[in-house]
GUFIDREN-18594 format. One record per residue: x, y, z of N, C-alpha, C in turn; residue in one letter. Coordinates in steps of 0.05 Angstrom, whole numbers, padded with zeros to 5 digits, always signed. Last residue first. Example, Ala and Ser with C-alpha at 12.3 -4.5 7.8 and 13.67 -1.06 7.14 Angstrom:
2
+00257-00045+00142+00273-00021+00143+00258+00001+00157S/+00264-00114+00156+00246-00090+00156+00264-00066+00156A/
***
This chain:
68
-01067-01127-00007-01092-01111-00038-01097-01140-00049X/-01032-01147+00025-01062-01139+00036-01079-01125+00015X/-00980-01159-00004-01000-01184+00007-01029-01174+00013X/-00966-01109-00012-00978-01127-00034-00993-01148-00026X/-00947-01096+00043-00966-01082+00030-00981-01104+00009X/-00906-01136+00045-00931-01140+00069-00953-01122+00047X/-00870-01162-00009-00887-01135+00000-00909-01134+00017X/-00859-01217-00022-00875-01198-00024-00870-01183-00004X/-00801-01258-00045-00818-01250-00012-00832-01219-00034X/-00787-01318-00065-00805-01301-00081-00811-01285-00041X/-00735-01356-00082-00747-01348-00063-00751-01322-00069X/-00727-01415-00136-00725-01383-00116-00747-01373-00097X/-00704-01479-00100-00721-01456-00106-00718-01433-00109X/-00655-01536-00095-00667-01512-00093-00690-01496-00104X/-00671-01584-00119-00655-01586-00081-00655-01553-00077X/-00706-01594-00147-00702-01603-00133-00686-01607-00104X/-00711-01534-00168-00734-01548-00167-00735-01568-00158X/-00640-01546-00199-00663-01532-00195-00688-01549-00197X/-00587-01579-00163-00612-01581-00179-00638-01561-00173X/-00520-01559-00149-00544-01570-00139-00565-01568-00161X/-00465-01555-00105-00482-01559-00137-00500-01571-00139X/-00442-01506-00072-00456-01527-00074-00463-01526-00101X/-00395-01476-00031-00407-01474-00057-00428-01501-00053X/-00390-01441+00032-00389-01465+00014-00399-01459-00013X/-00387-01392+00065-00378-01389+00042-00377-01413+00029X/-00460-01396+00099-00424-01411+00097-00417-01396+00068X/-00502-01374+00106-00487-01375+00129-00461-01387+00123X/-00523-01367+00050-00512-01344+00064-00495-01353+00090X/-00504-01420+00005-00515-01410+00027-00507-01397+00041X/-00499-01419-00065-00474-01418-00043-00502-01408-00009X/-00499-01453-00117-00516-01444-00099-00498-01442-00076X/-00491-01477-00182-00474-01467-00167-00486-01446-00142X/-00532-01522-00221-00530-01498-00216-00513-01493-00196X/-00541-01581-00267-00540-01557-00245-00529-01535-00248X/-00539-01582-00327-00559-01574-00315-00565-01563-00290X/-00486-01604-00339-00507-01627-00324-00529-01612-00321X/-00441-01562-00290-00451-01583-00321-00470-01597-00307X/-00470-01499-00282-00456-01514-00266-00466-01535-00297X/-00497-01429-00275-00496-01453-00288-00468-01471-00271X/-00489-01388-00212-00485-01388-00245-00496-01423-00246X/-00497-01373-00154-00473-01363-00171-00472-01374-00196X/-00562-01359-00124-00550-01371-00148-00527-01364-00161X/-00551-01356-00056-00564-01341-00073-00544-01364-00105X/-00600-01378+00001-00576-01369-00005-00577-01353-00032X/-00630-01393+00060-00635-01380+00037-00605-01371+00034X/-00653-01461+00085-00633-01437+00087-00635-01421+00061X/-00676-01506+00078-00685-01489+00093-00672-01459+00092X/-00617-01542+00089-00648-01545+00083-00667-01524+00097X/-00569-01558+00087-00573-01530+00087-00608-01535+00088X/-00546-01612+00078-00558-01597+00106-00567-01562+00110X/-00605-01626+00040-00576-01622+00041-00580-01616+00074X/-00652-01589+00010-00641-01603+00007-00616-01611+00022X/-00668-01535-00015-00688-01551-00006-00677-01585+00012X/-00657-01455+00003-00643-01490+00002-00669-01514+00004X/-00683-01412-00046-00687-01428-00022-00680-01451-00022X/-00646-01348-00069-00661-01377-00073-00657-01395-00039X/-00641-01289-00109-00642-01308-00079-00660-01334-00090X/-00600-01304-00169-00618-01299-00149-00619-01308-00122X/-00553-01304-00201-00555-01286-00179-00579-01277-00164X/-00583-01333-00249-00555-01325-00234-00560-01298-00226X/-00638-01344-00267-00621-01357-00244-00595-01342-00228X/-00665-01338-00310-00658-01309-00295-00647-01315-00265X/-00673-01377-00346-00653-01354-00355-00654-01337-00337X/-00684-01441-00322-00696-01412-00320-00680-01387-00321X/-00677-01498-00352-00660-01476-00332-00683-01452-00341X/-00727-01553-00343-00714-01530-00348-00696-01510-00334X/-00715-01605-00291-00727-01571-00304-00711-01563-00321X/-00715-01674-00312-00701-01651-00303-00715-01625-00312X/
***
């Protein structure tokens, strides 16, 4: 299992997993066990889920940043 990464709650993050797969939602907190509480933008569901396994954060650059 990952490590938790102290800057989880309340990030955007990418569904990997589930039927959300693919979908970007955002991190509502710790959960037992090491998960985590991930709710996807298109539903008010909650989910509990595994960092680095059923979710990611989701890192978007700066079109600018991408071209230096």
């Amino acid at each position: 299992m990952a490590n938790r990464p102290p800057a989880l709650l309340g990030s955007r993050v990418l569904i990997l997993r589930e039927s959300y797969k693919g979908e970007e939602g955002v991190c509502l907190g710790p959960a037992e066990g090491g998960r985590w509480f991930v709710s996807p933008d298109s539903t008010d569901e909650i989910l509990c889920m595994e960092f680095e396994r059923d979710f990611g954060l989701l890192v978007k650059r700066d079109q600018h940043q991408m071209t230096h």
